[in-house]
Backbone as JSON Lines, residues from 0, in Angstrom:
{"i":0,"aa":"X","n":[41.75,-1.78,9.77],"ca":[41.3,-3.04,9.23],"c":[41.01,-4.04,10.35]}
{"i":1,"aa":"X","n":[41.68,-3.97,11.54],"ca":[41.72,-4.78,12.37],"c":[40.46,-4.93,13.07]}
{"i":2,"aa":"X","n":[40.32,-3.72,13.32],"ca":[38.86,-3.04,13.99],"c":[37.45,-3.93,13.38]}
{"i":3,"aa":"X","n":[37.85,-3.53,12.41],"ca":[36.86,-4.03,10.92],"c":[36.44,-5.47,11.04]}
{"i":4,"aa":"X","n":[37.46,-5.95,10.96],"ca":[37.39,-7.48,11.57],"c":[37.1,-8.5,12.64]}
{"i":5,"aa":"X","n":[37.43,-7.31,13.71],"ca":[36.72,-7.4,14.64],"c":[35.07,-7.08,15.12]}
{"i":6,"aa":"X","n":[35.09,-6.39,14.31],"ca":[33.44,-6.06,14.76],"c":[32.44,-7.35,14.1]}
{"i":7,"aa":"X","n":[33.04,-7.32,12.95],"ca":[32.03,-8.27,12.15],"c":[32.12,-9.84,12.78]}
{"i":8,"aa":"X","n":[33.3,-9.96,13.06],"ca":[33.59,-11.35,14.22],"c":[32.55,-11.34,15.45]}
{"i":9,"aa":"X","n":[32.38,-10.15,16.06],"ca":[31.64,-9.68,17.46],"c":[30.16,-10.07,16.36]}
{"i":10,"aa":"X","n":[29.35,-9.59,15.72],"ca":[28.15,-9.62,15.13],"c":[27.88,-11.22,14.19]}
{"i":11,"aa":"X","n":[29.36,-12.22,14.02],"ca":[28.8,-13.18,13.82],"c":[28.87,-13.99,14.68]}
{"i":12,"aa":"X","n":[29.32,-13.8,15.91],"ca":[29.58,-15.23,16.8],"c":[29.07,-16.14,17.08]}
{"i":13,"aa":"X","n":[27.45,-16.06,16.98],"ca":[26.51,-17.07,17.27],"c":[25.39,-16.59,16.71]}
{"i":14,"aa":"X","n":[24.73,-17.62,15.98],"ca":[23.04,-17.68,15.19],"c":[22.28,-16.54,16.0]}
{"i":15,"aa":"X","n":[22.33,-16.59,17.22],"ca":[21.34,-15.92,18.1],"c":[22.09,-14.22,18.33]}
{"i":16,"aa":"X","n":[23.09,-13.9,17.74],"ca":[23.6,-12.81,17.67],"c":[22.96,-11.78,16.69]}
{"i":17,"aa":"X","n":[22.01,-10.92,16.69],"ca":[21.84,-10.42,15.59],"c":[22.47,-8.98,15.32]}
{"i":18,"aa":"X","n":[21.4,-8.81,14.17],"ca":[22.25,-6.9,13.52],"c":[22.21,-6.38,14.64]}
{"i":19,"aa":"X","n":[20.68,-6.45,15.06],"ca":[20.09,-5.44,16.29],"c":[20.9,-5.07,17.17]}
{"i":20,"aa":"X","n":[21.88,-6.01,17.65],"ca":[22.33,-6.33,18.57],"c":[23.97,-5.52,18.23]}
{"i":21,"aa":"X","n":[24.22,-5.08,17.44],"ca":[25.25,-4.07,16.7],"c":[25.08,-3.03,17.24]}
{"i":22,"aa":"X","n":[26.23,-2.2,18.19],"ca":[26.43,-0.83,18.47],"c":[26.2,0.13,17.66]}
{"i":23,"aa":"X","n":[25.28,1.45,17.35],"ca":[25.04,1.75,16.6],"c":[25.91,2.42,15.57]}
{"i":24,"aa":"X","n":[27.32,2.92,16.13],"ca":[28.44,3.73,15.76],"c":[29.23,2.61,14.83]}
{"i":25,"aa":"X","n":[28.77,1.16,14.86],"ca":[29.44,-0.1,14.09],"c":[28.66,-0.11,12.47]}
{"i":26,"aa":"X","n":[27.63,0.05,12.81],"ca":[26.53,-0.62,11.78],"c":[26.87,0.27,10.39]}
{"i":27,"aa":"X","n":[27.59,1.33,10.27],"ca":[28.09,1.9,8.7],"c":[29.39,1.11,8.34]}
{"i":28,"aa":"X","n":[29.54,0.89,9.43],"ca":[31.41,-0.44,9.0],"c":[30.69,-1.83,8.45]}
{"i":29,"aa":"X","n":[29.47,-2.2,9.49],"ca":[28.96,-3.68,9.24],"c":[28.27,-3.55,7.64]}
{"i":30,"aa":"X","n":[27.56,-2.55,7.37],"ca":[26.63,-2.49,6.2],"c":[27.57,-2.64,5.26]}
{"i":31,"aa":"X","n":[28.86,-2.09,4.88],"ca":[29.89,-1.75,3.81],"c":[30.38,-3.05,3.72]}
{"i":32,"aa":"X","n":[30.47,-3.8,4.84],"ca":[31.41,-5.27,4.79],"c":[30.55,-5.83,5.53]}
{"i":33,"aa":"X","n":[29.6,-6.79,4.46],"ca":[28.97,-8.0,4.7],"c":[29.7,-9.35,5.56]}
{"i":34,"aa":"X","n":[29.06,-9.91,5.95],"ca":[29.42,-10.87,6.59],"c":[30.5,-12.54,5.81]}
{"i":35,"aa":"X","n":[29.63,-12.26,4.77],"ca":[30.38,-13.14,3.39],"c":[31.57,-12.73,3.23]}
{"i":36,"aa":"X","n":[31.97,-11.47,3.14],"ca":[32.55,-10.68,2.43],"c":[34.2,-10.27,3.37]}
{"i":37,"aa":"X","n":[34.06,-10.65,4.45],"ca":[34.69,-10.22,5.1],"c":[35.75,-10.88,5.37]}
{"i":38,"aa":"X","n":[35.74,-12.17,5.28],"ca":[36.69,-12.77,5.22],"c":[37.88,-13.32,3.78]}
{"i":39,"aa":"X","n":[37.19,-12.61,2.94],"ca":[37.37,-12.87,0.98],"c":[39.16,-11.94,1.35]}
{"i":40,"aa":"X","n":[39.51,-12.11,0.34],"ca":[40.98,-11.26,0.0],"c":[40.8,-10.63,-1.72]}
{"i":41,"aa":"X","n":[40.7,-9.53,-1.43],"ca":[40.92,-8.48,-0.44],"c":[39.3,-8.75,0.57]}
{"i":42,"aa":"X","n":[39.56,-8.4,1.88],"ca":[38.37,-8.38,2.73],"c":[37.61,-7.45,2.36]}
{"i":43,"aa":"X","n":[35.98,-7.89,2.15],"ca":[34.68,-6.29,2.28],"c":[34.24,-6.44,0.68]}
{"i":44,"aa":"X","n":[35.67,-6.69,-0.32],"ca":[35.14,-6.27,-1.66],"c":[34.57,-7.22,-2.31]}
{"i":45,"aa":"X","n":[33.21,-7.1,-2.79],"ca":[32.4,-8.23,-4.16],"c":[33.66,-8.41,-5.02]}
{"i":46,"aa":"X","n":[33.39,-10.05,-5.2],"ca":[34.35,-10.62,-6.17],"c":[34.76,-9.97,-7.37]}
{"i":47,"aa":"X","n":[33.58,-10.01,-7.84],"ca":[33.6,-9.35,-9.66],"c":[34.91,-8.08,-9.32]}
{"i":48,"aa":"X","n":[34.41,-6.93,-8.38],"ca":[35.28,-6.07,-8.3],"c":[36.65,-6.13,-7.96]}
{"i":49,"aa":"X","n":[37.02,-7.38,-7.0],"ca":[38.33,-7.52,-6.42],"c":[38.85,-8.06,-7.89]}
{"i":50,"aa":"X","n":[38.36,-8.8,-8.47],"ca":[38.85,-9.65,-9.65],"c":[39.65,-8.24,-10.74]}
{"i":51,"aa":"X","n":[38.54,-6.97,-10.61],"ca":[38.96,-5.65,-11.8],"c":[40.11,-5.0,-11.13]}
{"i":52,"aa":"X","n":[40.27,-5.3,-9.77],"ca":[41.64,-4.85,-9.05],"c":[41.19,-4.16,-7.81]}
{"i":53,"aa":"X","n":[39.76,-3.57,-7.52],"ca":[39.75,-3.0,-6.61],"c":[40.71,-3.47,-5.23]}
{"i":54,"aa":"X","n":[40.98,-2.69,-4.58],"ca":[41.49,-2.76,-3.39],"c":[40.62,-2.72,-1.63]}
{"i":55,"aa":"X","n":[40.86,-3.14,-0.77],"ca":[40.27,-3.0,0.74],"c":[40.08,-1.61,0.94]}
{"i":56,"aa":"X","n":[41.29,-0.67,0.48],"ca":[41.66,0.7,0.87],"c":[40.73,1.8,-0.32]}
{"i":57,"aa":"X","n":[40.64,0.74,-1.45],"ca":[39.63,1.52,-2.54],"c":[38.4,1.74,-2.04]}
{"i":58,"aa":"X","n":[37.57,0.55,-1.41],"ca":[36.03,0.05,-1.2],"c":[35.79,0.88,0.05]}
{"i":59,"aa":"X","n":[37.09,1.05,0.87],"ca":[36.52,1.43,2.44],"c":[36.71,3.01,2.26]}
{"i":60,"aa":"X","n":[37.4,3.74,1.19],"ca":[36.8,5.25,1.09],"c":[35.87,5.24,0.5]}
{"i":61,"aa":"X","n":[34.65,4.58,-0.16],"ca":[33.79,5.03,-1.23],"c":[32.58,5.26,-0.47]}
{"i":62,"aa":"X","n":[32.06,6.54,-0.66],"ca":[30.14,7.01,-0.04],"c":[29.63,6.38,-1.01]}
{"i":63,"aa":"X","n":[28.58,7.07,0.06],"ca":[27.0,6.12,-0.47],"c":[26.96,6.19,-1.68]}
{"i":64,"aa":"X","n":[27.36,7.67,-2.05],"ca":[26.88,8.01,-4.1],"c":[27.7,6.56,-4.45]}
{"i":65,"aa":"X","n":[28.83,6.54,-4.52],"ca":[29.81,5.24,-5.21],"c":[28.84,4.51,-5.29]}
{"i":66,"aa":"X","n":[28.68,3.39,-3.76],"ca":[28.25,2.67,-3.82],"c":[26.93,2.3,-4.38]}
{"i":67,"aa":"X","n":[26.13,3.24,-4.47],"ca":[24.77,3.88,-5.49],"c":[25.06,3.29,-6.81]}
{"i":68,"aa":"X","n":[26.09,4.37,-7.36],"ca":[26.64,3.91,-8.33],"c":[26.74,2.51,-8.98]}
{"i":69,"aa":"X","n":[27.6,1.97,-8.05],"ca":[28.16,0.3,-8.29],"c":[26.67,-0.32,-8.23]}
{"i":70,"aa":"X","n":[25.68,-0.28,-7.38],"ca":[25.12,-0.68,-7.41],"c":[23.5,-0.5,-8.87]}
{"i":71,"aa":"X","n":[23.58,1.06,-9.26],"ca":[22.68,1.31,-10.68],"c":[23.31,0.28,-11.28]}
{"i":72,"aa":"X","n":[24.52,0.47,-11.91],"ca":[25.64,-0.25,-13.0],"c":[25.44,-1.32,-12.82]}
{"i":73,"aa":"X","n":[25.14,-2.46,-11.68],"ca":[24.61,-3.44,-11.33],"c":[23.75,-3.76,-12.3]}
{"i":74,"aa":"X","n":[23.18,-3.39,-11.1],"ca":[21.34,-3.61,-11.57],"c":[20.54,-3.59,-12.73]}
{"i":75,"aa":"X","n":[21.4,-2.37,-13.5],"ca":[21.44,-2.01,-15.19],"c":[21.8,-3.29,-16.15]}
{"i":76,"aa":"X","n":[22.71,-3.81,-15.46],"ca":[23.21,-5.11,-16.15],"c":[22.4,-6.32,-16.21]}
{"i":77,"aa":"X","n":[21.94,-6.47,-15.16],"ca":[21.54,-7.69,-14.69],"c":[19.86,-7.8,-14.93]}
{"i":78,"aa":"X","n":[19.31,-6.8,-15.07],"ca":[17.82,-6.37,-15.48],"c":[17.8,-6.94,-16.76]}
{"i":79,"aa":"X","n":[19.1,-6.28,-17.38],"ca":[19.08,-6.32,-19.34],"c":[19.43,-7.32,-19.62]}
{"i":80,"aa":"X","n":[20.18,-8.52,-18.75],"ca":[20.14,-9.93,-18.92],"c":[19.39,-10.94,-19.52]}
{"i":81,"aa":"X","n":[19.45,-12.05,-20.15],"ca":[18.51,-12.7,-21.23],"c":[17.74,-13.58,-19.76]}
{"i":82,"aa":"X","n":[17.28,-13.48,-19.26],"ca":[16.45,-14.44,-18.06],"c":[15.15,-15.13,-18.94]}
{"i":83,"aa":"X","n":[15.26,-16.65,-18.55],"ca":[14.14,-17.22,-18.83],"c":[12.9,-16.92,-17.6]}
{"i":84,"aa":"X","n":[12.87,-16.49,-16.44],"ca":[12.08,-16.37,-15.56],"c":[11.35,-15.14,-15.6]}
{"i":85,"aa":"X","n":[10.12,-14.73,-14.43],"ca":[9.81,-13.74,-14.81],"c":[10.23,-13.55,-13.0]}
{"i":86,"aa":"X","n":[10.0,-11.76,-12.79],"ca":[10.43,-12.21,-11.02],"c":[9.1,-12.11,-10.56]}
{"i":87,"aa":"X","n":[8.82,-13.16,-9.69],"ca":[7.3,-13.84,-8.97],"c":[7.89,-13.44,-7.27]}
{"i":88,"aa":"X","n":[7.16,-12.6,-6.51],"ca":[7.75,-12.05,-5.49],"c":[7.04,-13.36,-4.36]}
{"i":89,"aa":"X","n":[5.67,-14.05,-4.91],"ca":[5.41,-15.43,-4.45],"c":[6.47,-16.55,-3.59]}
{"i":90,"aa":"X","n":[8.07,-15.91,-3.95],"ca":[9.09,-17.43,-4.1],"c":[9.36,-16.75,-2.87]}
{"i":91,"aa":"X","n":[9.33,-15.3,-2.08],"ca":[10.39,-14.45,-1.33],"c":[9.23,-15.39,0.09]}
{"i":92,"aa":"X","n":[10.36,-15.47,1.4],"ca":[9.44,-16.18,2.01],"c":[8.86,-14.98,3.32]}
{"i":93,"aa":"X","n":[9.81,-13.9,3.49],"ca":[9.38,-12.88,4.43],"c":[8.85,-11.58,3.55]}
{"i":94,"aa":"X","n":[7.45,-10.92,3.76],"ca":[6.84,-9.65,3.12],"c":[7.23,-8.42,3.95]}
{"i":95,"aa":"X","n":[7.57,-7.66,3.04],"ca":[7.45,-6.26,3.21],"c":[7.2,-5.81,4.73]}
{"i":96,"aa":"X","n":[6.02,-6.2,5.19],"ca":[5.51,-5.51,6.31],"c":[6.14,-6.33,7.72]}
{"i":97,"aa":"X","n":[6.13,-7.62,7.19],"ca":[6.92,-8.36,8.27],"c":[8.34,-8.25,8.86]}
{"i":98,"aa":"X","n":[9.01,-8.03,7.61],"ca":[10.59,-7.2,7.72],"c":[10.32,-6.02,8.84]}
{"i":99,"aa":"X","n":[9.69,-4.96,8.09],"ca":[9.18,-3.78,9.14],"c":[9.07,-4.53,10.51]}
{"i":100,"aa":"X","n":[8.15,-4.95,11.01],"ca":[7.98,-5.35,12.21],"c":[8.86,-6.02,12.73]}
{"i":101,"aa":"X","n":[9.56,-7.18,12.31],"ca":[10.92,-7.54,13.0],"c":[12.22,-6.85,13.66]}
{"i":102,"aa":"X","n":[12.14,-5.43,12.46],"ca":[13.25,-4.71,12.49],"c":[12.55,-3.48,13.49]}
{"i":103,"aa":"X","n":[11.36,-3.09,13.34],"ca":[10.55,-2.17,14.69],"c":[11.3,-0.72,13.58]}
{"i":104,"aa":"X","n":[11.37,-0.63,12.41],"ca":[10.88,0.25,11.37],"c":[9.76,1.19,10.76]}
{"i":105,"aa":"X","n":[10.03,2.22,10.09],"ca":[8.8,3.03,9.87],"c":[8.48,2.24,8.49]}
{"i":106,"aa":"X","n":[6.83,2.42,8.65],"ca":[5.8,1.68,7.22],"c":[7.12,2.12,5.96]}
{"i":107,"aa":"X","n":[7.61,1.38,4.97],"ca":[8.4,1.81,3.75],"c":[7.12,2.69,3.51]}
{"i":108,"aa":"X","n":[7.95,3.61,2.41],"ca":[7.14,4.56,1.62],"c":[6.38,4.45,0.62]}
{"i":109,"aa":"X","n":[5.64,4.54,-0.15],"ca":[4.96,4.3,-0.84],"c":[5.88,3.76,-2.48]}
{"i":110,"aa":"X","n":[5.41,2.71,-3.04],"ca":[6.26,2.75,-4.43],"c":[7.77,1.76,-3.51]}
{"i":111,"aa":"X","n":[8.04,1.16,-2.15],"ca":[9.43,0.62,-2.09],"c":[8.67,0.01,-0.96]}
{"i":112,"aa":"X","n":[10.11,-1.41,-1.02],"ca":[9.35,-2.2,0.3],"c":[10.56,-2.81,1.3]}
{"i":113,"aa":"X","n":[10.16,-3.69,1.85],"ca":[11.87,-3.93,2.56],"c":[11.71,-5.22,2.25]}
{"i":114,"aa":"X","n":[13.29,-6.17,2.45],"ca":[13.9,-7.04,2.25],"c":[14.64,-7.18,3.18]}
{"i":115,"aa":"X","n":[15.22,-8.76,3.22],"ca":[16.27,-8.91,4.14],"c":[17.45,-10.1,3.67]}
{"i":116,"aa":"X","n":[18.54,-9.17,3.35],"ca":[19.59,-9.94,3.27],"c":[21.03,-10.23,4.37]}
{"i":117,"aa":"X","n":[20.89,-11.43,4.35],"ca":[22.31,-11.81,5.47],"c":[22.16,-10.73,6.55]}
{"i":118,"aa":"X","n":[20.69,-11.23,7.18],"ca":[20.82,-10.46,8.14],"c":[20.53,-9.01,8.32]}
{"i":119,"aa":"X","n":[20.59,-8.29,7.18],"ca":[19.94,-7.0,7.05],"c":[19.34,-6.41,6.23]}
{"i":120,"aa":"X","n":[18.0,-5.36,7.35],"ca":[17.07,-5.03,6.44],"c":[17.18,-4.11,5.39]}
{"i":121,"aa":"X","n":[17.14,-3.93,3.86],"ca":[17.61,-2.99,3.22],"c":[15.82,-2.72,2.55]}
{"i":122,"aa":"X","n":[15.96,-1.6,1.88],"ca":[14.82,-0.49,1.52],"c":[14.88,-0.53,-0.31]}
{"i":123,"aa":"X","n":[13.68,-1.34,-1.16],"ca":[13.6,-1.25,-2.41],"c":[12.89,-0.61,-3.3]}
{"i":124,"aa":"X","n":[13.63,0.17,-4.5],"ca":[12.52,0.43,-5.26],"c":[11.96,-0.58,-6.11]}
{"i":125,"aa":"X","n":[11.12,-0.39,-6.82],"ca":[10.67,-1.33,-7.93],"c":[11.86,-2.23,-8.73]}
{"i":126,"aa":"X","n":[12.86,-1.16,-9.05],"ca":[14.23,-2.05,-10.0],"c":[14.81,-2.67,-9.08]}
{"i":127,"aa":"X","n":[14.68,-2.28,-7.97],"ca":[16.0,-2.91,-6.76],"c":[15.25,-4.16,-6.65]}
{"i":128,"aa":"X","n":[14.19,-4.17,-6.57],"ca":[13.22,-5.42,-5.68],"c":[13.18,-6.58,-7.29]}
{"i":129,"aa":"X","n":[13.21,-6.18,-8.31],"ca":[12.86,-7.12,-9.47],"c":[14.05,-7.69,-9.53]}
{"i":130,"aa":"X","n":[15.43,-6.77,-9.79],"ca":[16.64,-7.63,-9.34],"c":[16.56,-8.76,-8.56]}
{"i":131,"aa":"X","n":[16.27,-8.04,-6.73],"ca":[16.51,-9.36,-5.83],"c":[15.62,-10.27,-6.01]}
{"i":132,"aa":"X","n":[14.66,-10.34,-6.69],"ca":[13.5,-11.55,-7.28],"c":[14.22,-12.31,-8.44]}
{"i":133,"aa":"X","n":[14.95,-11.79,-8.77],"ca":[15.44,-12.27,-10.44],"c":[16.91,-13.12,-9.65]}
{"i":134,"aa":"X","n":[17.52,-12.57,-8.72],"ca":[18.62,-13.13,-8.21],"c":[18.22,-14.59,-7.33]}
{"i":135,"aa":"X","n":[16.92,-14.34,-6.27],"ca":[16.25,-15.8,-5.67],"c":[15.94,-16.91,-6.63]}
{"i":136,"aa":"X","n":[14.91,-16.11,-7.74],"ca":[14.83,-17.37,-8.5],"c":[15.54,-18.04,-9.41]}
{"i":137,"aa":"X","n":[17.05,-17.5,-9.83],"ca":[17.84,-17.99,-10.73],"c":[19.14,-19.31,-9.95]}
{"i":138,"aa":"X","n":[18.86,-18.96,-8.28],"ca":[20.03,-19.66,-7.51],"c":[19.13,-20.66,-6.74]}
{"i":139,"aa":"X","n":[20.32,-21.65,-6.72],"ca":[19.36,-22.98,-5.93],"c":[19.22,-22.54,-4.65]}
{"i":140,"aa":"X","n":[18.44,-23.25,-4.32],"ca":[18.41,-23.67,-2.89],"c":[18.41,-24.55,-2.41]}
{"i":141,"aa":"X","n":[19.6,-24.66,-1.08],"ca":[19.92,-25.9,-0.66],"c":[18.97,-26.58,-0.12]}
{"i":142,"aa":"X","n":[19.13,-27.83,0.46],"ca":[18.15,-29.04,1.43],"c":[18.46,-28.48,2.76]}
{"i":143,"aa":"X","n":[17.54,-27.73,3.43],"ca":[18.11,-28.09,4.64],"c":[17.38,-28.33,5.42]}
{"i":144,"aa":"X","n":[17.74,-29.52,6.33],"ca":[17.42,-30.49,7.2],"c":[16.0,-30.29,7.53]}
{"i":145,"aa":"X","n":[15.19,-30.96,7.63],"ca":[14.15,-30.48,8.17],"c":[13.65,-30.13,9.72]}
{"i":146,"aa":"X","n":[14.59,-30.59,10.46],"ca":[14.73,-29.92,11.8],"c":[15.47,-28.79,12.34]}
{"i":147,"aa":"X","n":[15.78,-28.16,10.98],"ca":[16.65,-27.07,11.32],"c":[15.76,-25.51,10.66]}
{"i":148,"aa":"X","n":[15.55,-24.96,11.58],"ca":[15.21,-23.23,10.94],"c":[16.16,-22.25,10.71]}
{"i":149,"aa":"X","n":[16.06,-21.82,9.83],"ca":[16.58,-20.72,9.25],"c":[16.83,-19.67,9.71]}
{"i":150,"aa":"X","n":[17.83,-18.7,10.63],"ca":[17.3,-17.54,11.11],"c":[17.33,-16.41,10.29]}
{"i":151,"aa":"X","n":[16.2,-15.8,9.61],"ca":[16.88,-14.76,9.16],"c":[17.26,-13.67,9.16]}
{"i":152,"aa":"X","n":[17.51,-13.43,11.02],"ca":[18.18,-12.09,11.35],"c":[19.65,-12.06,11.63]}
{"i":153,"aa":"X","n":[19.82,-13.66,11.68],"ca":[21.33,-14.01,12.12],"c":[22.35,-13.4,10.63]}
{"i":154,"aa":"X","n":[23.55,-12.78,10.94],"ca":[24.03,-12.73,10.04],"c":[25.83,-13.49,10.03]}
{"i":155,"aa":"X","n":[25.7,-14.26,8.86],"ca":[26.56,-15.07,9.42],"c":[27.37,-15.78,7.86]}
{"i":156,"aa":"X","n":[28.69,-16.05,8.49],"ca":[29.97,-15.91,7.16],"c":[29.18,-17.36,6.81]}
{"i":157,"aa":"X","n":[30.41,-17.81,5.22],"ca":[29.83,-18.66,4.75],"c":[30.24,-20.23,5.57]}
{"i":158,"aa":"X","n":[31.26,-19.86,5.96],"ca":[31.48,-21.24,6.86],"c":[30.6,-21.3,8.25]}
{"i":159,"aa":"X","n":[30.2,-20.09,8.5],"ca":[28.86,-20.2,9.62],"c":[27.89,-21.17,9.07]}
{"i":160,"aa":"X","n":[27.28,-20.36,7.79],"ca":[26.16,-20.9,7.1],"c":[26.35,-22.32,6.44]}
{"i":161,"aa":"X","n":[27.38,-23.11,6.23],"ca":[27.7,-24.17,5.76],"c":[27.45,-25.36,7.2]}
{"i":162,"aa":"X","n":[28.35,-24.92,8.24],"ca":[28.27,-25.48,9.77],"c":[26.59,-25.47,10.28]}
{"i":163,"aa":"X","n":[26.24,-24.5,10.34],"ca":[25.02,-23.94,11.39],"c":[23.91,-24.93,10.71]}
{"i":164,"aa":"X","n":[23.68,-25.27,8.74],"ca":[22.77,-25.32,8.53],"c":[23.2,-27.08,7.66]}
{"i":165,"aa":"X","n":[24.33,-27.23,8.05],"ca":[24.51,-28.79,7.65],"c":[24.71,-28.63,5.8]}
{"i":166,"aa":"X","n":[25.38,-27.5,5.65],"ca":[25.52,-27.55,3.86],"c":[26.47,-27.93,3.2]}
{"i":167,"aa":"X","n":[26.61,-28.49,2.06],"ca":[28.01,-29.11,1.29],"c":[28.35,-27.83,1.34]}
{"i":168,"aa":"X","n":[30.03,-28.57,0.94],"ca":[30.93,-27.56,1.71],"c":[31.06,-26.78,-0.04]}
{"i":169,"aa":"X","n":[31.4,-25.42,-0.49],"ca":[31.23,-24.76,-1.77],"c":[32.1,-24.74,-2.84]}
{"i":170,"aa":"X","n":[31.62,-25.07,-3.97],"ca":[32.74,-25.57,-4.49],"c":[33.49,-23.77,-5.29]}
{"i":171,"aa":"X","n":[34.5,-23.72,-6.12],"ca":[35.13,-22.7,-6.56],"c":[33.48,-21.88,-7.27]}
{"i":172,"aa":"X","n":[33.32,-20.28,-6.88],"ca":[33.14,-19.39,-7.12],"c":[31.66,-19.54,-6.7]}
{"i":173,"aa":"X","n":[31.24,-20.23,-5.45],"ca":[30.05,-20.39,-5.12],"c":[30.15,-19.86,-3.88]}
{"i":174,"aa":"X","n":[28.76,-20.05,-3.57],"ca":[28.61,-18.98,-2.36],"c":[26.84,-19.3,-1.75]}
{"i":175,"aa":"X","n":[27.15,-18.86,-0.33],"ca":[25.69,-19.5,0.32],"c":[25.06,-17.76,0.8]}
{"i":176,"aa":"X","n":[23.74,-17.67,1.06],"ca":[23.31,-16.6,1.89],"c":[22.02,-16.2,2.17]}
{"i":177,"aa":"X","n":[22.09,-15.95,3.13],"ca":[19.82,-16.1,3.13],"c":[19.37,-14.79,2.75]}
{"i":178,"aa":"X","n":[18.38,-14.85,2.2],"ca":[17.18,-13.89,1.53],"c":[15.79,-13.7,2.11]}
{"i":179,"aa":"X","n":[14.92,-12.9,2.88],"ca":[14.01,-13.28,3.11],"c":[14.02,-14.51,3.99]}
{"i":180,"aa":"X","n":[14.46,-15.08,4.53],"ca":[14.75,-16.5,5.63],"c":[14.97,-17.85,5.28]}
{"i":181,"aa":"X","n":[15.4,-17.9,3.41],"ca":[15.46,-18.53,2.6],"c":[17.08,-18.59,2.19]}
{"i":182,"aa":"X","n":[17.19,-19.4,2.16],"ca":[18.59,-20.28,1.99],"c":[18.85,-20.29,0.58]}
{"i":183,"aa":"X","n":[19.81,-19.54,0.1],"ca":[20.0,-19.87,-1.62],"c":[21.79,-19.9,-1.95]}
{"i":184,"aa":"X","n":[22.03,-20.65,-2.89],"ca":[23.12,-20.98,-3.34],"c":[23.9,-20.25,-4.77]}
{"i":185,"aa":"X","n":[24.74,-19.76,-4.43],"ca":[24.84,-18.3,-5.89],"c":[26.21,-18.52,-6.37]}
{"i":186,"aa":"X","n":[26.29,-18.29,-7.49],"ca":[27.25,-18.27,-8.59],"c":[28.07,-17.04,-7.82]}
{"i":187,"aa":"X","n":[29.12,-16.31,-8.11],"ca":[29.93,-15.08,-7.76],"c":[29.5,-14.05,-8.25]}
{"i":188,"aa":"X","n":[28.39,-14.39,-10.02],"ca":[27.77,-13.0,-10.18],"c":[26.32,-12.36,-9.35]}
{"i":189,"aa":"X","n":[25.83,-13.93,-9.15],"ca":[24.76,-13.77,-8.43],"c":[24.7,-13.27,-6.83]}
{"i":190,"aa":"X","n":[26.03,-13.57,-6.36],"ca":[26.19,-13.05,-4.77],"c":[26.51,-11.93,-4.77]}
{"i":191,"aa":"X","n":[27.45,-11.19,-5.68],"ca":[28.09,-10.02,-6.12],"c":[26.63,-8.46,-5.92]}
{"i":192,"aa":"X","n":[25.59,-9.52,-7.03],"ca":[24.62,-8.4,-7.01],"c":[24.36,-8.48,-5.88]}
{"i":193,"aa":"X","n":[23.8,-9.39,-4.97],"ca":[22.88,-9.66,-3.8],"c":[23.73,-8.39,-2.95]}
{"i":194,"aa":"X","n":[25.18,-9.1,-2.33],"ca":[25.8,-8.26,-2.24],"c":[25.35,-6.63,-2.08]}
{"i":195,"aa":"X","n":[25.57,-6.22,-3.49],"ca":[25.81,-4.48,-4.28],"c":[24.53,-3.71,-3.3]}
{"i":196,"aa":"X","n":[23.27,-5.14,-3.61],"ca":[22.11,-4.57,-3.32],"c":[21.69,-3.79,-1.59]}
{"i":197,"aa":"X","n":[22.77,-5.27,-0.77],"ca":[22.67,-5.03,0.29],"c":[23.36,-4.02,1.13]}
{"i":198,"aa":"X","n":[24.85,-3.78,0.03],"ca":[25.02,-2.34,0.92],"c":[24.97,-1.26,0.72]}
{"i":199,"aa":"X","n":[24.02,-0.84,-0.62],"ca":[23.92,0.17,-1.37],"c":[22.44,0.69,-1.07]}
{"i":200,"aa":"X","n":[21.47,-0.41,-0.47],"ca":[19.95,0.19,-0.34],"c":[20.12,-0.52,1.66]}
{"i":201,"aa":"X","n":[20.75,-0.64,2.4],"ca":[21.21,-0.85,4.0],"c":[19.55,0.51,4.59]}
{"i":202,"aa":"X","n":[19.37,-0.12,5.28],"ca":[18.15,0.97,6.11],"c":[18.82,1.32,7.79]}
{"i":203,"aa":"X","n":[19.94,0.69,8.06],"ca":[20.36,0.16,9.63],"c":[21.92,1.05,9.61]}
């Protein structure tokens, strides 16, 4: 656990620190335990789940299938949700091909595109990508400063992102995290998915 904590400390230390910049033998510890996430109790685990009892020691044996898993069961949910919106991929502020090139990635495959959350690039299908459209446009987004840019390769906890970008401080079961290089403000179900999404479809 210690280890754990340490690494993700080493990968948030400063705005200008990025994924890239992650040893490559780290980056299956970093993908599993988000940067948000890491400091929560139990550490690593989405709320919703710590809340059903999961454990640190539950989340950190589970493969990819699990996390697959957690993440269909997600997505299943949250699709079938009553949404007044439709998802407009218009609102996302970094495309597909630009992700690629930042990250120095192969073209996505045909039918999936990339995204970038808290810092990392993850790989969508059609359901994955309408989710994270349905998750941007349902959460605010904060003010921030107009002399301040966004990085969105930095990946960084929420008291980073509160400090770094001048944001009220969060009140109970809220939560900050960038999307695409876009700053949004999320409920615990809404970070939860963002979350599921990011370490269940991880390309790094």
């Amino acid at each position: 656990m210690r280890r754990l904590i340490g690494t993700t400390a080493l990968a948030l230390a400063t705005p200008q620190l990025v994924i890239s910049d992650v040893p490559e033998d780290e980056l299956i510890t970093y993908s599993n335990c988000p940067p948000g996430l890491a400091k929560k109790d139990p550490p690593c685990v989405p709320p919703g789940l710590a809340r059903d009892g999961v454990t640190y020691d539950e989340w950190a044996s589970y493969g990819e299938d699990r996390y697959d898993e957690l993440w269909v069961d997600r997505r299943r949910d949250w699709l079938g949700s009553d949404f007044e919106v439709e998802p407009d991929p218009e609102l996302l502020l970094l495309r597909s091909d630009q992700i690629q090139r930042l990250f120095d990635l192969e073209p996505a495959p045909s039918g999936q595109r990339y995204a970038l959350i808290d810092g990392l690039p993850v790989l969508l299908d059609d359901e994955d990508y309408d989710s994270l459209l349905l998750v941007n446009q349902v959460s605010r987004v904060p003010n921030v400063p107009s002399d301040l840019r966004v990085a969105p390769t930095a990946a960084l906890t929420q008291d980073d992102l509160v400090n770094l970008y001048r944001l009220p401080q969060r009140g109970p079961d809220q939560n900050y995290a960038v999307v695409n290089g876009q700053l949004l403000q999320l409920d615990d179900s809404a970070y939860e998915t963002l979350q599921l999404i990011r370490i269940a479809r991880a390309v790094l």
